[in-house]
BAFI-3210 file (N, C-alpha, C; in Angstrom, 3 decimals, decimal comma, padded with zeros to 6 digits):
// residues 100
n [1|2|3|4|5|6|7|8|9|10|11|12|13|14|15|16|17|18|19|20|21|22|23|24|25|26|27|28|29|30|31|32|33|34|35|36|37|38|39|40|41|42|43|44|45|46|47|48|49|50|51|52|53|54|55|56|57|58|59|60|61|62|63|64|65|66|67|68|69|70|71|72|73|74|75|76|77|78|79|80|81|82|83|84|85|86|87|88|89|90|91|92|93|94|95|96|97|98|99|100]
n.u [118,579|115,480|111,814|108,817|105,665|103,429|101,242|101,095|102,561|100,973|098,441|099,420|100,318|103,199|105,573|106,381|108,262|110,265|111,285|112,094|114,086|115,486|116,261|117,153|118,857|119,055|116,523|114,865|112,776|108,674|105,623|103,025|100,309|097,016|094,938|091,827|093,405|092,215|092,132|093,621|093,213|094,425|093,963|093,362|096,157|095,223|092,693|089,838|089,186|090,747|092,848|095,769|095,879|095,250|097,484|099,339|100,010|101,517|103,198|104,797|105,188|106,911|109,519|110,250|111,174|113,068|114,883|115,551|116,121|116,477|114,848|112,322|108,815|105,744|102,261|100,256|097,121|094,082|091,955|088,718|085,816|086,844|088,817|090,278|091,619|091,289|092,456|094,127|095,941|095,131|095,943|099,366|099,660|099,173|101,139|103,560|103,012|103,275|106,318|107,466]
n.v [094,425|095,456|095,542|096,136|095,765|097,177|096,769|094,013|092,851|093,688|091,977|089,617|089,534|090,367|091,445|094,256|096,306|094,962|093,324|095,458|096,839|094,179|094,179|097,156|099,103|098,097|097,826|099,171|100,469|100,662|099,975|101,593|101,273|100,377|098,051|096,238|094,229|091,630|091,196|092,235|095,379|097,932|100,310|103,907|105,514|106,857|105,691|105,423|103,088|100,761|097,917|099,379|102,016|105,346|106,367|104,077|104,092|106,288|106,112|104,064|105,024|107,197|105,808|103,849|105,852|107,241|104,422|104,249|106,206|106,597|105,405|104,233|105,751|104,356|105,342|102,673|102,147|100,984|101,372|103,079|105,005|106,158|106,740|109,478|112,654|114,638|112,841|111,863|113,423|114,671|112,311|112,668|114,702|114,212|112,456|113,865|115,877|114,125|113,579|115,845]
n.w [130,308|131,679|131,740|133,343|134,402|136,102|136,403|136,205|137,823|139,788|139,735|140,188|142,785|143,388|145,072|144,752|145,253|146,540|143,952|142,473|143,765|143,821|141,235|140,598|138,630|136,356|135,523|132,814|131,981|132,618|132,770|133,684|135,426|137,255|138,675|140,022|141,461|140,623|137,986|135,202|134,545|133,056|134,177|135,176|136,836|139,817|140,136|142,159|144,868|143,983|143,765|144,666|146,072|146,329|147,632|148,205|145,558|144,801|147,025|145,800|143,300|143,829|145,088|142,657|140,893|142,910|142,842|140,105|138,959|135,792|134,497|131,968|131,785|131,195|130,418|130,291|129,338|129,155|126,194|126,463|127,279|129,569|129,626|128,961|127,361|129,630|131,815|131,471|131,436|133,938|135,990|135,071|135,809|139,275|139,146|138,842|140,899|143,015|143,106|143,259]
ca.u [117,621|114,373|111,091|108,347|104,803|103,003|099,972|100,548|102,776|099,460|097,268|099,867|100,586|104,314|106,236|107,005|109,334|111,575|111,832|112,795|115,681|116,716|117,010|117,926|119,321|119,171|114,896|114,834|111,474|107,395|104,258|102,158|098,472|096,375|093,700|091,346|093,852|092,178|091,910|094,533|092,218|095,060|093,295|094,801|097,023|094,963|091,131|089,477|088,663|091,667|093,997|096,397|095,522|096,333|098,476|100,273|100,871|102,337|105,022|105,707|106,082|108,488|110,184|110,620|111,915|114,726|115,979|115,310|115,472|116,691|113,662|111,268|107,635|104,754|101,248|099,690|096,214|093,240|090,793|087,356|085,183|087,144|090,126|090,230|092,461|091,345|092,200|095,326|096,307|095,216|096,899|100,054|099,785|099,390|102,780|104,359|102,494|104,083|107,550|108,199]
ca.v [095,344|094,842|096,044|095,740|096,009|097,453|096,457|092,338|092,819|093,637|090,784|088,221|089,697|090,217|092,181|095,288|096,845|093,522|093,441|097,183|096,700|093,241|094,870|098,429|100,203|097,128|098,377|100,117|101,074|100,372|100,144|101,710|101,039|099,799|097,443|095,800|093,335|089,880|091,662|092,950|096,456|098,697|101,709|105,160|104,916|106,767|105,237|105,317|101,271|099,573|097,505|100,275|103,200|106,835|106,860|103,269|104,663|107,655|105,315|103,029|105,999|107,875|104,546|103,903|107,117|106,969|103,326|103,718|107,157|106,996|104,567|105,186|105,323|104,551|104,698|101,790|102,231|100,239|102,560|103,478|106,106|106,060|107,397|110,702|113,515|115,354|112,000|111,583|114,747|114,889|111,858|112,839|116,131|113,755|111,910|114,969|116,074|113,068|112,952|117,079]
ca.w [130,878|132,367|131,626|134,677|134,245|137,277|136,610|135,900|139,202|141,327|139,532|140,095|143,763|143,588|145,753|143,429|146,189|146,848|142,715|141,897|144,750|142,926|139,480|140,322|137,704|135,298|134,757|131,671|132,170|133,259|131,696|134,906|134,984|138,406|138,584|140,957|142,069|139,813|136,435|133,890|133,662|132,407|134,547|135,418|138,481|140,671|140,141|143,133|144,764|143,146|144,455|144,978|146,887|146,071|149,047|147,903|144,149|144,959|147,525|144,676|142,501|144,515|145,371|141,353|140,789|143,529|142,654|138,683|138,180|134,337|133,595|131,021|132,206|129,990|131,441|129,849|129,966|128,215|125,912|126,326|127,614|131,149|129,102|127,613|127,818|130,655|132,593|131,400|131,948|135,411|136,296|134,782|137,326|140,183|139,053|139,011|142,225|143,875|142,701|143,782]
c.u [116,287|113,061|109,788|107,647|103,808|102,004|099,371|101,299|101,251|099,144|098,241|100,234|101,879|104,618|107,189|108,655|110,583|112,008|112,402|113,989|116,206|117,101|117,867|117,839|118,787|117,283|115,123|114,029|110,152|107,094|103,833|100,515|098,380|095,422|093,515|092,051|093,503|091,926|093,117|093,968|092,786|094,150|093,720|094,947|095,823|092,852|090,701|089,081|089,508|092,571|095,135|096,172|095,776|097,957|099,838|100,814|101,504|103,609|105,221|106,322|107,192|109,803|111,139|111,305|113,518|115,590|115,884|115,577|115,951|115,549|112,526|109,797|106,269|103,468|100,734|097,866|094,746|092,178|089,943|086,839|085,570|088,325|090,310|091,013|092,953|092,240|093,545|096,084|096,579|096,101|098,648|100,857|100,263|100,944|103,596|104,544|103,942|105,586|108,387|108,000]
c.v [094,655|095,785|095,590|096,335|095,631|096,459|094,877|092,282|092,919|092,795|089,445|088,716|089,770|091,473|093,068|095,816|096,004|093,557|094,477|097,194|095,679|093,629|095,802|098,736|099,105|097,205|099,422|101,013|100,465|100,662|100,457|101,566|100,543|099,297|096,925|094,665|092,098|090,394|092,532|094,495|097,357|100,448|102,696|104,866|105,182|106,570|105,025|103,816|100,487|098,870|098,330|101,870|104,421|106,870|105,566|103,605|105,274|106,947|105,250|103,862|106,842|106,494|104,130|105,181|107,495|105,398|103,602|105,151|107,980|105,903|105,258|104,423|105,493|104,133|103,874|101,698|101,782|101,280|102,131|105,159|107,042|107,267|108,655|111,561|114,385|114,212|111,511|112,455|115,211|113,394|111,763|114,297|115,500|113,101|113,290|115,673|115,446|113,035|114,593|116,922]
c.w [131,127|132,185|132,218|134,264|135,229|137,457|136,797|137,419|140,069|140,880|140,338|141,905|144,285|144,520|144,925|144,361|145,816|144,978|142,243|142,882|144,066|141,955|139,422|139,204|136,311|134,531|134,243|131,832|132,369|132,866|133,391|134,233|136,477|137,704|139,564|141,700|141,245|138,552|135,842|133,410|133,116|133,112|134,859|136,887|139,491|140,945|141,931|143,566|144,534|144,189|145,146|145,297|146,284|146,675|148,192|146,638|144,567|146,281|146,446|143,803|142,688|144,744|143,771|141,068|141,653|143,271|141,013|138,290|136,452|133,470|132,885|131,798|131,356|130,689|129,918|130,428|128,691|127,526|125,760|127,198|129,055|130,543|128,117|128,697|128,924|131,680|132,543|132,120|133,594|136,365|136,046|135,693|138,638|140,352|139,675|139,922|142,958|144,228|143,299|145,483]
res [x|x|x|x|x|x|x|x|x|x|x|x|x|x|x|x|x|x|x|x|x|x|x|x|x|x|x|x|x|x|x|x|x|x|x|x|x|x|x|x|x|x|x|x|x|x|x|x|x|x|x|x|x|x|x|x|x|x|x|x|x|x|x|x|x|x|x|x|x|x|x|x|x|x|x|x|x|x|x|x|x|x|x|x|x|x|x|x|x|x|x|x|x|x|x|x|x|x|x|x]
***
């Protein structure tokens, strides 16, 4: 099994797509997080500025969900003052948003 972590995918610039089609089924599960593209920031998916768009999460997330969809998904997300409940919460809506 295989366990794929969104967020070192964007820093390092891989092609998440082309990898979730080579693995398939064989990804266990994802640590999600976004960041600015040259930093490791562990931030919630849909931060406004980041490397990954609203619009591009919410592909990748539907995308993950139809090739993976018995993977476990863990948002991985760095703490401080950025991170509190409401924030989770509301990005955890947007997933859910996305995926109906």
């Amino acid at each position: 099994g295989a366990l794929i972590d969104i967020g070192h995918a964007i820093v390092n610039q891989w092609d998440i797509f082309s990898i979730i089609e080579a693995l398939g089924t064989r990804i266990r599960g994802y640590h999600i997080h976004n960041n600015d593209g040259t930093r490791d920031q562990h931030l919630p998916l849909f931060t406004p500025n980041l490397k990954y768009s609203r619009k591009e999460m919410e592909k990748l997330l539907r995308y993950m969900e139809e090739k993976t969809p018995k993977s476990e998904w863990i948002l991985e997300y760095a703490p401080g003052e950025h991170i509190t409940p409401q924030a989770v919460k509301a990005d955890m809506g947007q997933i859910i948003k996305c995926l109906n």
